[in-house]
Structure formats: structure tokens, C-alpha cells
PLY file of the C-alpha trace (Angstrom):
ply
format ascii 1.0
element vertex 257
property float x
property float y
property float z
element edge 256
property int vertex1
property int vertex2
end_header
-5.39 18.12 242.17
-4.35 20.64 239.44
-1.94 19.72 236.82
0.07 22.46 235.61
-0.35 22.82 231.87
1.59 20.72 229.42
3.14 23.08 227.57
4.76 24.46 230.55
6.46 20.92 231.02
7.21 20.95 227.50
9.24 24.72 227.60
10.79 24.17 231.22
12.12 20.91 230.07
13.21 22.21 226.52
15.27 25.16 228.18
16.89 23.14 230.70
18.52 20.88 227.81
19.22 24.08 225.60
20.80 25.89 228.59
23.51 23.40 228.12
23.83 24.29 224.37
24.48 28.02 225.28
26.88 27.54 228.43
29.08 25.09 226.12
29.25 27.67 223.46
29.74 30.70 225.80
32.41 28.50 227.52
34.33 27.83 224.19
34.72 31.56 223.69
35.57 32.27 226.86
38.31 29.50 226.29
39.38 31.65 223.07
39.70 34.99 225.43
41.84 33.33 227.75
44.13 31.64 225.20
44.76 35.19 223.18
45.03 36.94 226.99
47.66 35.06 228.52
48.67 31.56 226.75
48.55 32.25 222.88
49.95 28.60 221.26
50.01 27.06 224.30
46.64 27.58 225.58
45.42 23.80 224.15
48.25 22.26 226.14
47.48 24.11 229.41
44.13 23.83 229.05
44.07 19.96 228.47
46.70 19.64 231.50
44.22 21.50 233.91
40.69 19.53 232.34
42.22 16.32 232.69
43.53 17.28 236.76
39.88 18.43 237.41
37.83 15.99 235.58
39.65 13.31 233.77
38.79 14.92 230.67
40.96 16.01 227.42
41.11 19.01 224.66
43.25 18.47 221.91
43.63 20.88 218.59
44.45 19.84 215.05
45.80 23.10 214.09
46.37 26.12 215.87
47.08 29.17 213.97
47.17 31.56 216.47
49.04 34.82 216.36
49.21 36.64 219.66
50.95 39.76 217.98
47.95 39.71 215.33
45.17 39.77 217.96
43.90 36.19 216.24
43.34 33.17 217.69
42.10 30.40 215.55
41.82 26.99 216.33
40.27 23.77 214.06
39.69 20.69 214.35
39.36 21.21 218.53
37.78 18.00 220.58
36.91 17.39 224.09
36.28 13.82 225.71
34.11 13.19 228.47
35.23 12.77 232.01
36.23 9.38 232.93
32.78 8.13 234.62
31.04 8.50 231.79
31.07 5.78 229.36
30.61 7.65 226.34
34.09 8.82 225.24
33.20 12.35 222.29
31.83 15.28 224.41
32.71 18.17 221.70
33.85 18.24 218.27
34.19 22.06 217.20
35.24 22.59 213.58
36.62 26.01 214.67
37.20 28.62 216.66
38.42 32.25 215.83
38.54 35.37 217.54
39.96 38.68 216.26
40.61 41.28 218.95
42.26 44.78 219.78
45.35 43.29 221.85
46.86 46.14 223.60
42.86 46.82 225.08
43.69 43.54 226.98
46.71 45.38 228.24
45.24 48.89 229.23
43.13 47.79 232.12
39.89 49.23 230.74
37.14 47.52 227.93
38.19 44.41 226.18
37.34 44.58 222.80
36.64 41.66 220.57
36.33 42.55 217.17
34.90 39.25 215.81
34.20 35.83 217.49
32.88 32.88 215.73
32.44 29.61 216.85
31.45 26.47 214.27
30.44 23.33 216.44
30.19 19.68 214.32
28.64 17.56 217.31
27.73 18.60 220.64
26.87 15.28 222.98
25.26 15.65 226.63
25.42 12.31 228.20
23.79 11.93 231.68
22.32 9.48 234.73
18.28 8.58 234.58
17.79 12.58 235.07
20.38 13.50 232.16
18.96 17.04 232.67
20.44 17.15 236.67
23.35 15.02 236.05
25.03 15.25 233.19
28.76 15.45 231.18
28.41 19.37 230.40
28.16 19.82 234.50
30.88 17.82 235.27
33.31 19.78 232.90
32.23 23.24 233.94
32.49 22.26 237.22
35.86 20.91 236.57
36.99 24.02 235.23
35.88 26.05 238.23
39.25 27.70 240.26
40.14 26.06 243.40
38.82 27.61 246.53
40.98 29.59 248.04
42.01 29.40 251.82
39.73 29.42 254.34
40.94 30.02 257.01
39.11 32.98 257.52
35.16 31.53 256.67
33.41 35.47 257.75
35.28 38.03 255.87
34.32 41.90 256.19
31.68 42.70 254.00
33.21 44.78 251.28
31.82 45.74 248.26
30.64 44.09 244.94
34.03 43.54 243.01
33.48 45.03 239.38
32.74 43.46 236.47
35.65 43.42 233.94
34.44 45.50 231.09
34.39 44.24 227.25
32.66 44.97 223.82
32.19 41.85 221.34
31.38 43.97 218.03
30.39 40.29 216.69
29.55 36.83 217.73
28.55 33.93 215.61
28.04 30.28 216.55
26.90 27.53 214.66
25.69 23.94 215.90
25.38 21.05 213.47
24.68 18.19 215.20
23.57 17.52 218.70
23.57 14.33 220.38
21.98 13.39 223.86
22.06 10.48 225.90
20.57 8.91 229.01
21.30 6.56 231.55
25.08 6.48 230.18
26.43 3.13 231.31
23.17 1.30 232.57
20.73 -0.88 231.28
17.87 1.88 230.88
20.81 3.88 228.19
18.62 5.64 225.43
19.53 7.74 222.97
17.06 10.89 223.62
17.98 12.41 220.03
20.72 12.44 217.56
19.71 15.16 215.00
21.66 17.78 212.59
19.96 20.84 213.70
22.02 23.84 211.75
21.63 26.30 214.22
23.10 29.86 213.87
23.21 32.31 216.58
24.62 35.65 215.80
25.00 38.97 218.36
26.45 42.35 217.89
27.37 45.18 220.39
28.01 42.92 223.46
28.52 44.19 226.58
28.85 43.42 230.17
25.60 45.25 230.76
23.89 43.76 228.09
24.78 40.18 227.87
21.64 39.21 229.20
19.33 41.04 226.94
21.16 40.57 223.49
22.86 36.74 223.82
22.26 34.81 227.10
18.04 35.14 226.83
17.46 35.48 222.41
20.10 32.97 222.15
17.71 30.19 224.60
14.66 31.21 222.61
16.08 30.44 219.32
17.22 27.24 219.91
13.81 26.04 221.26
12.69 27.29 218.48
15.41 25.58 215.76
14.81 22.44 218.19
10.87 22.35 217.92
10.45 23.10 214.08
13.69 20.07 213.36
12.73 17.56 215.63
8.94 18.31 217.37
8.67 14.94 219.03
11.45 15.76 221.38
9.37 17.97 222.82
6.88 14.75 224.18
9.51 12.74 224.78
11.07 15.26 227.41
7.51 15.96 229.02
6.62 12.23 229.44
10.17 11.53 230.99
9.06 14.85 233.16
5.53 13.65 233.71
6.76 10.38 234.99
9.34 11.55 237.42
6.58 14.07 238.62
4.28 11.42 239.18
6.99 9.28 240.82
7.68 11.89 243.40
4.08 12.38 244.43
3.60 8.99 244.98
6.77 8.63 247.00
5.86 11.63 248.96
2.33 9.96 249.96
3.83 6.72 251.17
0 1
1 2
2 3
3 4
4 5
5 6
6 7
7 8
8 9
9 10
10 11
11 12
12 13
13 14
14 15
15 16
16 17
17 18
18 19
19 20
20 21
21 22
22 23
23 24
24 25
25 26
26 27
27 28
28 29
29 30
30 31
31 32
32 33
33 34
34 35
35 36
36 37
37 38
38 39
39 40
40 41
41 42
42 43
43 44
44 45
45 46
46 47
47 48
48 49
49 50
50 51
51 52
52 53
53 54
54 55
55 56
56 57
57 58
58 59
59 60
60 61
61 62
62 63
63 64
64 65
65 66
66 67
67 68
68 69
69 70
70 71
71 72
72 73
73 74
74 75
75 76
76 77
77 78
78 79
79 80
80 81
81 82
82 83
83 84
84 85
85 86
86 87
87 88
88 89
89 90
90 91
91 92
92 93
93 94
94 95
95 96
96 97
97 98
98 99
99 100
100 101
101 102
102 103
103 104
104 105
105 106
106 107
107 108
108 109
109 110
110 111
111 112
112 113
113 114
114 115
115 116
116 117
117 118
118 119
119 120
120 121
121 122
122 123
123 124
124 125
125 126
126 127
127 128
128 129
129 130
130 131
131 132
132 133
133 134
134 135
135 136
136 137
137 138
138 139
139 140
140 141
141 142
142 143
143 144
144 145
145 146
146 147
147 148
148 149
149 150
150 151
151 152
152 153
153 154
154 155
155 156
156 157
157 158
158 159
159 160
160 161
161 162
162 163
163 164
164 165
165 166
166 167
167 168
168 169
169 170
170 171
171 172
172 173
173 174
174 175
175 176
176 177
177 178
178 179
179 180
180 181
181 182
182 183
183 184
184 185
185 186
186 187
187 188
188 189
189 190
190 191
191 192
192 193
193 194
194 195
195 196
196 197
197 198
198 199
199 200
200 201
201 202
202 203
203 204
204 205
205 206
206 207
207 208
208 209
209 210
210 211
211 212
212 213
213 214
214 215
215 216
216 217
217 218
218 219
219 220
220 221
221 222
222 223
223 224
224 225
225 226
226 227
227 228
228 229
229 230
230 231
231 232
232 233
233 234
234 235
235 236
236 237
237 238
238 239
239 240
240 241
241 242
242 243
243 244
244 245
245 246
246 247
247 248
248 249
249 250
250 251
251 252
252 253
253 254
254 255
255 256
């Protein structure tokens, strides 16, 4: 019976957890965007209201400086708390969050501009079930923040074609990561804290594009936190493949019965 290699369990698991890291980042920009687009001061309000409808969880802002007129939105001090079936209460604690933008290119109908984005996260913590890297806290509040489906009472529509992506430009992006927390089995007896380490990681992107999101944030931004994670804290890399290993094994055995 072959075995596929270690290392491969080591990197697949790895990327899964850091996956997280970059959709919770990309998602806290996005936020941004749609605050400066269409809710300017009240975005934190509206934005709490429809997290805690969809998934029992809550933003709140210390300070929120935006100016719509300016193209700047800047946020500090932001938080978000779990959904309610998790036990763990602190999902994200983000020190701040400015963007500077064109406005009236949000207005034109063609490419978004962004001028400058920069997000500075204190603590980042992924809570999940036995598998924390199926099941987890991140999920649930993306998921929450999906739109509602719309009606169906039509389930075959024509074919028609691919609508278009909205086009933008991001001159700069920078995000930073201090700390990162992650926890299994939230609210059982097996609960283990997987890590809790200050990691300092810095991402930073220029020229973004809807054609080139992919190739210049979504892929280098992955590989460099594996990297940052296996040069600050190497042992999570065995810890993730023998909680892989087992659950491999598990299955197999299961599978034989």
C-alpha cells in the first residue's frame, strides 16, 4: 500500500489553514470597498446588523474616520466575535483598516481604482470541530455573509453568457498579521489549542487587477505565509500531519470494515 509522501501531508495541510488567513484578509478589504462605495460612516452599523441576522456574529469599530468626499476610509480598533455556536467569543481584532481611492471611478461605471489599501491585523483566531480545517468559525462567517438566493421559481434559466467581471486597479495593498490563534474541538472535551504564536507577517502587492489577482496576491500571498509559518513555528507543521495521518488512517480502516 503506498503512502503518499509526508511532506505532501505537511504542505496540503499547511495551505488549507493559511487559505483561511488570506480569505479573512481579502474579505476585510472587500469590507473597506463596500463601506467607501455605498455606506461611508455607517458601513460598521450595517454591516454588524446583517453579520449578526446571518450568523449571530458582531463587528464593532472604535473609531471611524472615514471621509466619503476624501475617497478615505479608515477604521481602528475594528473586532468581530464568533458566531453563537462556537464557544470561543474573539474571532478578529484588526488594529486598522484604510483605503484611499479615486471616488468618482466608483461612479463612472468603468475600473475602480484603489490608490492604497492597508490592512494591520492584531489576532486572527480560527476555532473549529475535531476537523477545525472542514469546520470552522472563518466558514461560518463567510458563509454568513453570502447574499440570499434569489427566487426560484424558475430553477433552468436560458443559458446566457458569463456576466463580466467588475473591473478595478489596487496600485497598493499591504496587510500585516501579528498574532494568530487556532483552536480545535471548540466546546468539547478533546479542545486543544493547535498554536497561539505572534507571527509578523507582511504581505504587500502592487498593480492589482481583475486579471491578475491570481498571479500577483491570491497564489504569492499562500506561499509566503507557509513560509513565515514554517521558519516561526516548524512543529506546526507535524502537528497538522499527525492530526492528518490519523484521520487518514481512521478512514481506511472504517472503509475495510
Amino acid at each position: 500500500m503506498s503512502v503518499p509522501p509526508k511532506t505532501t501531508r505537511l504542505g496540503s495541510a499547511l495551505r488549507k489553514l493559511l487559505t483561511m488567513l488570506c480569505g479573512v484578509a481579502l474579505f476585510l478589504v472587500v469590507v473597506g470597498l463596500l463601506g467607501v462605495w455605498a455606506l461611508g460612516r455607517f458601513a460598521p452599523k450595517l454591516l454588524d446588523y446583517s453579520l449578526a441576522t446571518k450568523s449571530g456574529a458582531h463587528l464593532a469599530v472604535e473609531s471611524n474616520e472615514t471621509n466619503l468626499f476624501a475617497g478615505r476610509l479608515a477604521l481602528t480598533g475594528l473586532t468581530i466575535t464568533n458566531p453563537t455556536r462556537w464557544s470561543e467569543k474573539e474571532f478578529l481584532k484588526v488594529r486598522r483598516l484604510a483605503i484611499e481611492l479615486e471616488p468618482l471611478t466608483f461612479f463612472e461605471g468603468g475600473s475602480q481604482i484603489v490608490t492604497d489599501a492597508e490592512l494591520d491585523i492584531e489576532h486572527l483566531t480560527i476555532v473549529g470541530k475535531a476537523d477545525f480545517l472542514a469546520d470552522n468559525n472563518a466558514k461560518d462567517i463567510f458563509n454568513g455573509l453570502k447574499a440570499a438566493p434569489g427566487p426560484t421559481a424558475d430553477p433552468s434559466p436560458a443559458p446566457g453568457p458569463a456576466a463580466a467581471k467588475q473591473p478595478f486597479l489596487i496600485k497598493h495593498l499591504r496587510v500585516r498579521v501579528d498574532r494568530i490563534t487556532v483552536i480545535s474541538g471548540d466546546g468539547t472535551d478533546q479542545r486543544k489549542l493547535v498554536i497561539d504564536q505572534s507571527f509578523d507577517y507582511v504581505f504587500e502587492a502592487r498593480d492589482i487587477t481583475e486579471h491578475n489577482f491570481d498571479e500577483k496576491v491570491s497564489r504569492p500571498m499562500g506561499t509566503q505565509a507557509v513560509k513565515t509559518a514554517a521558519l516561526k513555528q516548524p512543529e506546526l507543521l507535524m502537528d497538522l500531519a499527525r492530526q492528518r495521518l490519523r484521520k487518514s488512517v481512521t478512514e481506511k480502516l472504517l472503509g475495510e470494515k
